[in-house]
N, C-alpha and C positions, 0 to 999 in steps of 0.2 A: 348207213351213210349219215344220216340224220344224226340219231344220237351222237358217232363220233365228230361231227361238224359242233355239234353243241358241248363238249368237252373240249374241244379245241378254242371255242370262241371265249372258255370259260377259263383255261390255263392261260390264255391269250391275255386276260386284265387280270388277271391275280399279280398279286404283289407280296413282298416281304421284305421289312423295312425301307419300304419306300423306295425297293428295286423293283426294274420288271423281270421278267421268267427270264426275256432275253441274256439280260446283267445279272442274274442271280446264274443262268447256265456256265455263264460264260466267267464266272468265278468256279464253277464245278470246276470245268474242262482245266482253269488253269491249276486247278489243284492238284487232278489227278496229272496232267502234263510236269508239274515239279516232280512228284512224287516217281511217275515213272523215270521220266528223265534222270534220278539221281540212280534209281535201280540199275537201271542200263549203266552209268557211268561206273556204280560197284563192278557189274560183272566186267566191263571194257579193263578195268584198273586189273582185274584177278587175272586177266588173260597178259597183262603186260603191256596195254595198249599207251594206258595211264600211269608216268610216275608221278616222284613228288610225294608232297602230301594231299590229300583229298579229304575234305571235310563235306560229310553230307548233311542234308536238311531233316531227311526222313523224319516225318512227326510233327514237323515246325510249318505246315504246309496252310492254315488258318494262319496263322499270322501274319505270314508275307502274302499271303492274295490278300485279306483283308487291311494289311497296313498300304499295300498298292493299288486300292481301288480306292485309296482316298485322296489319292496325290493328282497333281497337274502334269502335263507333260513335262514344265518348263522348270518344277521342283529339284533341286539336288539332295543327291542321296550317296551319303557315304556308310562304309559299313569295313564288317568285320574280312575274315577269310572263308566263311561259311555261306558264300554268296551267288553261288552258280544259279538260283532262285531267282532272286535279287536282279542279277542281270538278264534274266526271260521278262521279268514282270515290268521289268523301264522300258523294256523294247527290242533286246538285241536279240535279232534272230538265232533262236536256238540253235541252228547249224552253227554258226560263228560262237559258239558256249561251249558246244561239244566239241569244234576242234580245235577250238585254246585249251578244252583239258587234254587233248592230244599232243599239245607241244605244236600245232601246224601253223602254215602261214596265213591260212586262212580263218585263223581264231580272230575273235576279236580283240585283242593284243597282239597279234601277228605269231602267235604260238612262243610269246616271250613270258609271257607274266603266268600261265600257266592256272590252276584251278585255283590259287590262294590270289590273282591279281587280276579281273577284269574290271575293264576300263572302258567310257566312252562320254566321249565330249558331246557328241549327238543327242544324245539319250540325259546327259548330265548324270549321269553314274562316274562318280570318284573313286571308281577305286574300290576294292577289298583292302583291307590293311593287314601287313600280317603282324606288325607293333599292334600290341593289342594298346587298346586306348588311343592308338593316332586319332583315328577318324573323329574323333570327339571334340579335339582341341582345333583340327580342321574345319569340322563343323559350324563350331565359334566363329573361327575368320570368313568361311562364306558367308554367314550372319551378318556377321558386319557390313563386307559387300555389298549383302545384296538390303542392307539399313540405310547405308549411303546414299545408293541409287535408285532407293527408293522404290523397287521393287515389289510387286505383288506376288512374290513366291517365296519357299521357307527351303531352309538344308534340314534335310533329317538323317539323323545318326543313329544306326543303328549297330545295338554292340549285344556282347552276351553278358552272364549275371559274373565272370569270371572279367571283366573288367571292370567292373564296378571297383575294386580297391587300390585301383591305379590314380597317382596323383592326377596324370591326364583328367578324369572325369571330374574332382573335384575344380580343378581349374577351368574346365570348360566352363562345370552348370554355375561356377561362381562368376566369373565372367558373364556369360548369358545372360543371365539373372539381373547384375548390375544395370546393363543396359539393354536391358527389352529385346534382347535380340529374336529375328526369325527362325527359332531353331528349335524342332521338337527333338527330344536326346527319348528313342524309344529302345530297350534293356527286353532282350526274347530272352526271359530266364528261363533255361531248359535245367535249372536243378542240378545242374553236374559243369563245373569251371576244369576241365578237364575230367578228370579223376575226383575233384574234392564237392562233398556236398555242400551247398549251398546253406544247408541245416549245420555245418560242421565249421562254415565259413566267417558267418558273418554274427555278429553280437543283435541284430533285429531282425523280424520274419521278414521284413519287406524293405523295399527302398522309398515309402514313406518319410520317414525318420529325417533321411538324406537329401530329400527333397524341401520337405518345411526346414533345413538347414539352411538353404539358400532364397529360403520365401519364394520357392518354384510352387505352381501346381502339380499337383501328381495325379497320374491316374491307374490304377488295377483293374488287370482285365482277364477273363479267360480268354490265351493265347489257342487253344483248340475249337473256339469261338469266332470263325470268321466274321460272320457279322458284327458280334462284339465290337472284333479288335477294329474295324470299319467305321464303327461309332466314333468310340475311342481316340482314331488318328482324323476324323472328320472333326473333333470339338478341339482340339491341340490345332491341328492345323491355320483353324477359322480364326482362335486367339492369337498365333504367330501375324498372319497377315493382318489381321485389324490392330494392330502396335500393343495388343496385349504380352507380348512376350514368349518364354520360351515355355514348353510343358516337361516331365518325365514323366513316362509312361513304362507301365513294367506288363510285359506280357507274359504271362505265365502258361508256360508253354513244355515238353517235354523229345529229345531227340530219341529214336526208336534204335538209333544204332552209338557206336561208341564215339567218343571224341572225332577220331579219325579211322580211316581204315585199317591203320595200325594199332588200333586202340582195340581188346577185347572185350572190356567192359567188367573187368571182374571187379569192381568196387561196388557194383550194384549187382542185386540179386536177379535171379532170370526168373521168377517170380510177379518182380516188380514191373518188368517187362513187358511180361505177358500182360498183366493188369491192365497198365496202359492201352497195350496195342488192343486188346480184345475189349476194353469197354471208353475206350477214349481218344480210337483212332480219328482223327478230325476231321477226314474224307468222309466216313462213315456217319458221324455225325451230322455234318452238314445233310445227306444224303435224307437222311431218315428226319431231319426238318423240313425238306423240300417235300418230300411225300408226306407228311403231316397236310401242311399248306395245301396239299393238292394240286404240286407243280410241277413233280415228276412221279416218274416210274420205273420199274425196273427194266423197263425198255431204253428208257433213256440214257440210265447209266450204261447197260450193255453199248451201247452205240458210242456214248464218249470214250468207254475203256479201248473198245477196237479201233476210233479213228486216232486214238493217242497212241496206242501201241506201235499203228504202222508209222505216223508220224518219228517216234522214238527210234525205230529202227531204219529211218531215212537218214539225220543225222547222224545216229554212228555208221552208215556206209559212209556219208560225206568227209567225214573227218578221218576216218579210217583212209579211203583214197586222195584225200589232200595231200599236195606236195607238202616236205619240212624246208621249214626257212632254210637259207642256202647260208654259205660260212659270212658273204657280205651283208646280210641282215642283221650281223652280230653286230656291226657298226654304226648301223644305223638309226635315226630315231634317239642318239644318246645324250645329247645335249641340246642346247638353244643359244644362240647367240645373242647380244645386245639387240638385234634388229628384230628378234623373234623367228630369227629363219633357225630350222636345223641343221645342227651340224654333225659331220661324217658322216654323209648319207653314205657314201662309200668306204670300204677299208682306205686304212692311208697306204700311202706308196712307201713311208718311212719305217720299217718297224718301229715300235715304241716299245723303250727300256721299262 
């Protein structure tokens, strides 16, 4: 009993960068909680449960814990269509993530916007976009907003290395840039813009180049590096709010599965794959720094894998027995009027030509 009270008291003040075991666990759990959760949403989609298109994270799971543990609550954050992550780590209960990719009414979009469109004004999540590039130039204008009024919080935009050649970006970080805006513009380059290599894409290895273009700072980071990337959006953030300006940050990072779930992947070899998964899975990683540190064990993980697992499979019963929006929710929520009130909450009584 002794000795185990003295290893306890001793994991109890250990740290690693300047986190405790608590917030260093509690980046595990949500790693492995993406990673499952997107598992589960593969197999939900193969059974039928799930249409659409579904873009997963798989692999990109160090990025978004470690770009979300650097933010405020009251931070906005726009992003791509690769964002079912993205809106667990802002706040929106995972049951409301799983039945938006269900199409139900109890998504967090109402089962309107579906796995490429969550949304919440609570949480200030904008949005996935499926224009690739929107969110960028978006970005910009909450900057300015939140310049105006002075604000002590930043918009972070978060896109892949396959929008990088879109005018959108150029016009954002040029804008930005101009005027000091709040806005860190952070690029999860996962090496593949669909189908095309980023090796085959772009005329420089990095988005350096692109950055001293517009006298931004830049920063590179290993994306399979939770902590890193934690640094990383910790020093960009801290410059946004103290009137330094905007940062770009490229996370170098890789997806374990293809574009989408219609996507097979045959532009890359299963080779390269494997490589990845088997020496640069970023859960794993993490895990085997933690027992380095002498902050976990393989007890520990056992125990996060099984409370996620059941956790996982609570959400797809939720959303699985969620009602689907009725034919009048089609109407609803679709406009605004001058007052700010919505309009056609109901179907109209008129048909409309």
């Amino acid at each position: 009993m002794a000795i185990r009270e003295a290893r306890e008291a001793r994991e109890a003040k250990a740290t690693l960068a300047g986190l405790s075991r608590e917030q260093l666990f509690d980046m595990h759990y949500k790693m492995v909680l993406l990673r499952r959760f997107e598992e589960k949403a593969a197999e939900e989609y193969t059974l039928g449960k799930i249409g659409g298109f579904l873009h997963l994270y798989i692999g990109q799971e160090a990025s978004g814990v470690g770009t979300f543990s650097a933010l405020q609550p009251d931070d906005y954050v726009l992003s791509a269509y690769r964002e079912h992550g993205y809106a667990i780590l802002k706040g929106l209960d995972p049951k409301a993530v799983m039945a938006e990719l269900f199409g139900k009414a109890t998504g967090g979009s109402k089962g309107k916007g579906g796995s490429m469109h969550m949304w919440s004004n609570e949480h200030h999540l904008l949005g996935g976009q499926a224009i690739v590039g929107g969110q960028l130039v978006m970005a910009a204008g909450l900057g300015i907003a939140i310049q105006y009024q002075n604000e002590k919080r930043i918009a972070l935009a978060l896109f892949g290395d396959g929008a990088v050649d879109e005018g959108a970006f150029h016009e954002a970080l040029n804008l930005a840039s101009v005027w000091k805006l709040p806005v860190v513009f952070l690029c999860e380059n996962n090496q593949y813009s669909m189908g095309m290599a980023v090796t085959k894409a772009w005329a420089v290895p990095s988005l350096e180049p692109r950055a001293a273009g517009y006298g931004m700072p830049y920063l590179k980071v290993d994306g399979m590096d939770t902590l890193a990337v934690r640094e990383a959006m910790l020093e960009a953030r801290e410059r946004a709010v103290s009137g330094g300006g905007p940062t770009l940050i490229e996370s170098l990072t890789y997806r374990f599965r293809g574009h989408s779930m219609a996507d097979p992947a045959y532009y890359r070899t299963r080779e390269e794959e494997k490589l990845w998964k088997t020496t640069r899975d970023p859960i794993a990683l993490f895990e085997d720094k933690l027992k380095e540190a002498g902050l976990m064990a393989d007890r520990d993980i056992s125990a996060t894998n099984d409370r996620v697992d059941a956790e996982v499979a609570e959400y797809a019963r939720f959303a699985n027995e969620s009602p689907d929006p009725t034919i009048d929710d089609l109407y609803a929520d679709v406009t605004v009027d001058g007052r700010g009130a919505i309009a056609w909450r109901t179907k109209p009584s008129t048909p409309r030509e």
